[in-house]
N, CA, C and O atoms as a GROMACS GRO file, in nm:
protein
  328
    1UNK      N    1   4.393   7.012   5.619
    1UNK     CA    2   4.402   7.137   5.692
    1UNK      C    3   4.510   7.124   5.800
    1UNK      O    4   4.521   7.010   5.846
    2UNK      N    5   4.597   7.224   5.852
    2UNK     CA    6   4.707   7.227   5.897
    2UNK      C    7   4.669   7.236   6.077
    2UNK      O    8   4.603   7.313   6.147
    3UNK      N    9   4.733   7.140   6.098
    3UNK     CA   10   4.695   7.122   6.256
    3UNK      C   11   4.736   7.225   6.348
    3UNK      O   12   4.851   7.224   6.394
    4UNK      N   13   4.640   7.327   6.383
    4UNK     CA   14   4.676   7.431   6.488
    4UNK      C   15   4.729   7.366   6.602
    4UNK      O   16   4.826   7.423   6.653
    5UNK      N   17   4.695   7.275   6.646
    5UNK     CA   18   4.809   7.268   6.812
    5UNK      C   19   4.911   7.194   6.764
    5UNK      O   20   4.970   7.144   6.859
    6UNK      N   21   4.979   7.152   6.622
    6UNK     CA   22   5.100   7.126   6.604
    6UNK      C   23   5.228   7.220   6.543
    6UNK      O   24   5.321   7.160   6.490
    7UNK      N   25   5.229   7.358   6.550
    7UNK     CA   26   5.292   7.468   6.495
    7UNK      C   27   5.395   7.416   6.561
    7UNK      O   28   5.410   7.364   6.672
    8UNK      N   29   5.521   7.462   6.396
    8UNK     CA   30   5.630   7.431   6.445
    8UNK      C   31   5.699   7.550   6.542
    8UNK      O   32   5.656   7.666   6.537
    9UNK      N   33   5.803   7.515   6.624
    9UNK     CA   34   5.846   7.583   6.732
    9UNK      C   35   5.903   7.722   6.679
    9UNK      O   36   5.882   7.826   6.741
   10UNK      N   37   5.994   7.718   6.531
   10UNK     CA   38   6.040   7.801   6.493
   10UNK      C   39   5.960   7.973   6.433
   10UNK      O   40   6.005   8.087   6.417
   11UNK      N   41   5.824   7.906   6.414
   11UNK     CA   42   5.739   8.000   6.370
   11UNK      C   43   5.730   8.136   6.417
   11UNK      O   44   5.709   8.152   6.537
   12UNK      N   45   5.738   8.203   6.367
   12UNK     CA   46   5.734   8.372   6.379
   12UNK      C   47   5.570   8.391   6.439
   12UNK      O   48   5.497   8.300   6.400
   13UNK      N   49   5.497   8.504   6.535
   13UNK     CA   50   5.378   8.499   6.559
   13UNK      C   51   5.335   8.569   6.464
   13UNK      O   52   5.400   8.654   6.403
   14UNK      N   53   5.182   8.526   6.439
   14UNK     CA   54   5.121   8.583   6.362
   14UNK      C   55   5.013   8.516   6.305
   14UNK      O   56   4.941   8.464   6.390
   15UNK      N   57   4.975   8.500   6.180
   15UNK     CA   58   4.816   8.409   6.132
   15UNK      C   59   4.894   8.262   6.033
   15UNK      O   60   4.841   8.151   6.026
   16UNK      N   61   4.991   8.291   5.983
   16UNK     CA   62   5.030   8.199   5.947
   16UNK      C   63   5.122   8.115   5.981
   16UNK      O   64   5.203   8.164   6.059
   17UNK      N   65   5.143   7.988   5.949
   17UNK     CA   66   5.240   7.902   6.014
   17UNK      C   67   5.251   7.793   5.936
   17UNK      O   68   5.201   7.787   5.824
   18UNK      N   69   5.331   7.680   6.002
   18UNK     CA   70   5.337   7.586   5.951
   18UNK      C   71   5.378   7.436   6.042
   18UNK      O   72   5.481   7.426   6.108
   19UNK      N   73   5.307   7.360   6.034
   19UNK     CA   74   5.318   7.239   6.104
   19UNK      C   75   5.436   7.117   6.167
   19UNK      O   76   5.516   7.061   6.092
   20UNK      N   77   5.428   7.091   6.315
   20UNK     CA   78   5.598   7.047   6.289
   20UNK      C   79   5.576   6.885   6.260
   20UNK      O   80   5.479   6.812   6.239
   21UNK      N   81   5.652   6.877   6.266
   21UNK     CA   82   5.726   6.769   6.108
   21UNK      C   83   5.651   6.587   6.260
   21UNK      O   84   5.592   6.487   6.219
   22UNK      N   85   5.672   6.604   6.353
   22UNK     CA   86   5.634   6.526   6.427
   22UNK      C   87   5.446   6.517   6.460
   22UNK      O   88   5.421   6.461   6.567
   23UNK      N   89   5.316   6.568   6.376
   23UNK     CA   90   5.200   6.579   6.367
   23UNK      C   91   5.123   6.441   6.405
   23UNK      O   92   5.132   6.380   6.298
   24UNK      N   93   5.091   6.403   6.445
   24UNK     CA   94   5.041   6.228   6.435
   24UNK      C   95   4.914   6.223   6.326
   24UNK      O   96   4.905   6.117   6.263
   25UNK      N   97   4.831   6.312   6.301
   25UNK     CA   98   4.744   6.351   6.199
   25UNK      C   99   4.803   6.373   6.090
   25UNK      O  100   4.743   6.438   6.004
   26UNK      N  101   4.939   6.323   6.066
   26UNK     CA  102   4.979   6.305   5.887
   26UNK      C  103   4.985   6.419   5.834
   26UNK      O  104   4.990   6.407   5.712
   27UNK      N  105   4.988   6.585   5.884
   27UNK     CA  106   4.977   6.667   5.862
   27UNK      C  107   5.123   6.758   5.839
   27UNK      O  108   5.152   6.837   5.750
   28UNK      N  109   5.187   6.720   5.940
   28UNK     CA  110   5.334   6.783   5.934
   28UNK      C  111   5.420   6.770   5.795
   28UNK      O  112   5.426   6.707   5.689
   29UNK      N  113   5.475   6.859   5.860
   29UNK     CA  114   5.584   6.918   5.729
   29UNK      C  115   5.656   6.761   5.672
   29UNK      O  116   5.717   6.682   5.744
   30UNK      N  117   5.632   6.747   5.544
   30UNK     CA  118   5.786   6.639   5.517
   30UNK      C  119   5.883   6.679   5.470
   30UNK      O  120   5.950   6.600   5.403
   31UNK      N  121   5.930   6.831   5.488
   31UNK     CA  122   6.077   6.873   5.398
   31UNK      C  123   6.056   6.883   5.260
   31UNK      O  124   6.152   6.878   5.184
   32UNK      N  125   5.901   6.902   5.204
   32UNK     CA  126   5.921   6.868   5.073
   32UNK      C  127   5.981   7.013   4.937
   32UNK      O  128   5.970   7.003   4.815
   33UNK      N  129   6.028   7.108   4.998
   33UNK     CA  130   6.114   7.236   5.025
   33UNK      C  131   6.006   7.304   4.924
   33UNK      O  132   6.052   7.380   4.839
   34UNK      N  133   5.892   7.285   4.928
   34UNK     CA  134   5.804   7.350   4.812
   34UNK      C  135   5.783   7.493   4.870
   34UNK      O  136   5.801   7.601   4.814
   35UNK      N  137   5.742   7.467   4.995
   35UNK     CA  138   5.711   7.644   4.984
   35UNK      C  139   5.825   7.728   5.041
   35UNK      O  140   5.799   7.848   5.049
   36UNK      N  141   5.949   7.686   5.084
   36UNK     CA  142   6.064   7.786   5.123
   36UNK      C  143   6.169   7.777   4.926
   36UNK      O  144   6.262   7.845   4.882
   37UNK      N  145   6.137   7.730   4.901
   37UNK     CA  146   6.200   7.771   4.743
   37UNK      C  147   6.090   7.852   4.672
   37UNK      O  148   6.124   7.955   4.616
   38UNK      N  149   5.934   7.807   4.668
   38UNK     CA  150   5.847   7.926   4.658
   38UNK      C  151   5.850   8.028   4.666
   38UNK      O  152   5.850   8.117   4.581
   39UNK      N  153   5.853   8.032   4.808
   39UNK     CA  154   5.849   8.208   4.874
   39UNK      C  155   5.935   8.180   5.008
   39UNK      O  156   5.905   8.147   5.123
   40UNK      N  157   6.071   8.214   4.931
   40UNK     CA  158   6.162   8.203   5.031
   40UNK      C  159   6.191   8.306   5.157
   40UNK      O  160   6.254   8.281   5.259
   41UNK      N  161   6.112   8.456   5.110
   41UNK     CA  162   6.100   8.550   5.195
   41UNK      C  163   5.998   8.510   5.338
   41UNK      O  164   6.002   8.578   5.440
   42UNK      N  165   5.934   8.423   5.326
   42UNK     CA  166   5.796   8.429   5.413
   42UNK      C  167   5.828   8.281   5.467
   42UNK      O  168   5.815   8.280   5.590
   43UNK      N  169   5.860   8.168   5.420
   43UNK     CA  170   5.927   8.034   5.450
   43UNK      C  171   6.042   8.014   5.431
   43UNK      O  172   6.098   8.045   5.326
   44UNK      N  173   6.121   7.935   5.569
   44UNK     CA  174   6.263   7.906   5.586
   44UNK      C  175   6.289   7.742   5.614
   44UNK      O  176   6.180   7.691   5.638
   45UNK      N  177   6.362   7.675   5.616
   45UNK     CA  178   6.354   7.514   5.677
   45UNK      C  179   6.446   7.570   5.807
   45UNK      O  180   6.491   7.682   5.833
   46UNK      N  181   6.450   7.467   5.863
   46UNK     CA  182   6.516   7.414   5.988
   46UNK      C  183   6.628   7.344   5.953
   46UNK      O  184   6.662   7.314   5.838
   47UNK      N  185   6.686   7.317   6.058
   47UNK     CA  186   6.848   7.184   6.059
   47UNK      C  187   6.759   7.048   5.972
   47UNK      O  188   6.841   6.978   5.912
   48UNK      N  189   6.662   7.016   5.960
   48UNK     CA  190   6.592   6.920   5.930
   48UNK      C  191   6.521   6.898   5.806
   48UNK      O  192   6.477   6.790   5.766
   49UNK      N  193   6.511   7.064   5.723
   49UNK     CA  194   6.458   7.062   5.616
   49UNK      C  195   6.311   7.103   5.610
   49UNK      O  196   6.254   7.152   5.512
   50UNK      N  197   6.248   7.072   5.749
   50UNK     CA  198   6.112   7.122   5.788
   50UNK      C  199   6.131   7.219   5.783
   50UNK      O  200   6.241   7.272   5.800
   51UNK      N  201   5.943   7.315   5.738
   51UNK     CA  202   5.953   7.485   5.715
   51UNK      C  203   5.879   7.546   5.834
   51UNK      O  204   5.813   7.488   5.920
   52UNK      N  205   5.906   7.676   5.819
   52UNK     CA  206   5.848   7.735   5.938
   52UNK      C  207   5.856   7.889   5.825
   52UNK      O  208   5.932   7.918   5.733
   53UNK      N  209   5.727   7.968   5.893
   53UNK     CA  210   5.725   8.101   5.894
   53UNK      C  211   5.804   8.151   5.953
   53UNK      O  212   5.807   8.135   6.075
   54UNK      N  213   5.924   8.252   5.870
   54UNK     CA  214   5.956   8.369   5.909
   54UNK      C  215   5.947   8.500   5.929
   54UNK      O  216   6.003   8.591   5.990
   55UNK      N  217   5.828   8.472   5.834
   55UNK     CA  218   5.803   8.618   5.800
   55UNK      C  219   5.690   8.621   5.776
   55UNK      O  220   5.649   8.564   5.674
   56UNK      N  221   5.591   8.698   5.872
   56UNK     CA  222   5.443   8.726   5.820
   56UNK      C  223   5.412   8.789   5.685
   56UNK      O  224   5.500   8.865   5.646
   57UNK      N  225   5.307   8.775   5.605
   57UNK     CA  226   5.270   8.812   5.479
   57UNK      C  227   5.195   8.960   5.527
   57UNK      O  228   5.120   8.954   5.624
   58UNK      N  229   5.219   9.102   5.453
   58UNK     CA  230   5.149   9.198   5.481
   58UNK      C  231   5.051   9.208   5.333
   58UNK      O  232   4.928   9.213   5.335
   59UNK      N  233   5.117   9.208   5.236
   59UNK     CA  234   5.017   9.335   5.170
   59UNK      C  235   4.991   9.214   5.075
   59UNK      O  236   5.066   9.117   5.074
   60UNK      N  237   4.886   9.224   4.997
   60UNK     CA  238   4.822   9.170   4.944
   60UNK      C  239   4.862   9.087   4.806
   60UNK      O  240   4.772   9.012   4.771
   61UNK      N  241   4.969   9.086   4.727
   61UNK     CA  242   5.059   9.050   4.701
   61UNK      C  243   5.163   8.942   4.767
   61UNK      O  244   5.190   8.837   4.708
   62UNK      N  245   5.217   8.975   4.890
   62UNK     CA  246   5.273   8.877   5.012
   62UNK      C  247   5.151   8.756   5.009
   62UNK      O  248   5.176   8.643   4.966
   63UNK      N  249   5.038   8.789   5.052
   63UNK     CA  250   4.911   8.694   5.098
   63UNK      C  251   4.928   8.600   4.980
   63UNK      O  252   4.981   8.491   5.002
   64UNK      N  253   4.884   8.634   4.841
   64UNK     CA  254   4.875   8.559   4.761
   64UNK      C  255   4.945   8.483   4.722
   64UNK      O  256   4.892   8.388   4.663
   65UNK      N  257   5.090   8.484   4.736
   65UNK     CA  258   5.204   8.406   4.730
   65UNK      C  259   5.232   8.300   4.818
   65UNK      O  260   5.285   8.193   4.788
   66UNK      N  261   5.194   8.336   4.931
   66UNK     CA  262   5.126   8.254   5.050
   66UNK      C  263   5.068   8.166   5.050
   66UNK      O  264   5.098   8.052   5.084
   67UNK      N  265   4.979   8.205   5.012
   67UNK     CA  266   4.838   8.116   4.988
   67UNK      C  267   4.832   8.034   4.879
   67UNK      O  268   4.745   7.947   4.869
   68UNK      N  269   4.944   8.062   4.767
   68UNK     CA  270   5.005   7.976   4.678
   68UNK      C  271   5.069   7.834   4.717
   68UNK      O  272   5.068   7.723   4.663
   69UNK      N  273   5.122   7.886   4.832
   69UNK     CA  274   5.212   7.772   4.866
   69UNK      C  275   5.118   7.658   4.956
   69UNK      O  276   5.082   7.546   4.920
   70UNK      N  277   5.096   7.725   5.074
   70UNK     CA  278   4.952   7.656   5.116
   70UNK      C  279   4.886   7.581   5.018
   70UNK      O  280   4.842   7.490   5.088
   71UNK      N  281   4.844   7.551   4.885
   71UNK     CA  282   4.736   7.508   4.839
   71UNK      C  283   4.872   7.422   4.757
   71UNK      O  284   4.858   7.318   4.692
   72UNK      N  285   4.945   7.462   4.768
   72UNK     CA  286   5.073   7.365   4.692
   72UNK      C  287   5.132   7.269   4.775
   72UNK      O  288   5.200   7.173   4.740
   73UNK      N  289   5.090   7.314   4.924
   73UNK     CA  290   5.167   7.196   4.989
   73UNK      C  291   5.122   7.087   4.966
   73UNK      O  292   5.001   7.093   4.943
   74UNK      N  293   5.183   6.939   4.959
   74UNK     CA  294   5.144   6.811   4.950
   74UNK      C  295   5.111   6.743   5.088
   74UNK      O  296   5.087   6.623   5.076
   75UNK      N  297   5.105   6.789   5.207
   75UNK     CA  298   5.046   6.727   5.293
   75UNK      C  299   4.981   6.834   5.401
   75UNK      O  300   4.979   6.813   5.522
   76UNK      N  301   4.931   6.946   5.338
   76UNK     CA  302   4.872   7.036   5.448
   76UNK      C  303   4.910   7.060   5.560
   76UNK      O  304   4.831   7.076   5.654
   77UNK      N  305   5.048   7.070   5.572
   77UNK     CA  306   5.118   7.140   5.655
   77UNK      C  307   5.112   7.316   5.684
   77UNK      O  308   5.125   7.366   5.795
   78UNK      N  309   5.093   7.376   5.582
   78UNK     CA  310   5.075   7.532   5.611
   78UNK      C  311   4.925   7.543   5.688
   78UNK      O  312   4.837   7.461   5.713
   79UNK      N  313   4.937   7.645   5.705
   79UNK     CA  314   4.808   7.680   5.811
   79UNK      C  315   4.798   7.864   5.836
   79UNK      O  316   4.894   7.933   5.871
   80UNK      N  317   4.663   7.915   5.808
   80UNK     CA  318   4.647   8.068   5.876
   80UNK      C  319   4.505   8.058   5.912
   80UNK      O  320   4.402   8.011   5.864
   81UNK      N  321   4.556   8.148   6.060
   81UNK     CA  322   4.417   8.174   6.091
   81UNK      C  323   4.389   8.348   6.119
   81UNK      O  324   4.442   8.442   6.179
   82UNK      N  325   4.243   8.313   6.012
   82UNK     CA  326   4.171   8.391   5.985
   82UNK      C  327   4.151   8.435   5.854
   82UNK      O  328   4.068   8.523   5.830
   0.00000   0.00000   0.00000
């Protein structure tokens, strides 16, 4: 599960996010570009390759694509709350 007090800086506000790459709980991003080639509309990387939300998910369609990636990440870096 994606560490809420480690959101990366770049993150857009909103319910979803994604973890920065420095986590000590093994949780942060490793660049592994899965969910910004996924859903490149909603995830972007950094100078570093780490992802961040750009774009909140609205309609229900958005969510699921989302939530695709989330369950695809390899080290539980994505994160939404609620």
């Amino acid at each position: 599960m994606a560490n809420k007090s480690m959101k990366h800086k770049l993150n857009i506000a909103g319910a979803w996010y994604c973890t920065d790459p420095d986590d000590d709980n093994g949780e942060g991003c490793i660049a592994c570009n899965v969910c910004y080639t996924g859903a490149p509309e909603f995830f972007k990387e950094d100078e570093d390759g780490n992802a961040y939300v750009w774009k909140q998910p609205v309609t229900a369609a958005d969510i699921e694509l989302c939530q695709e990636q989330l369950e695809a990440c390899p080290v539980a870096s994505i994160g939404k709350d609620g």
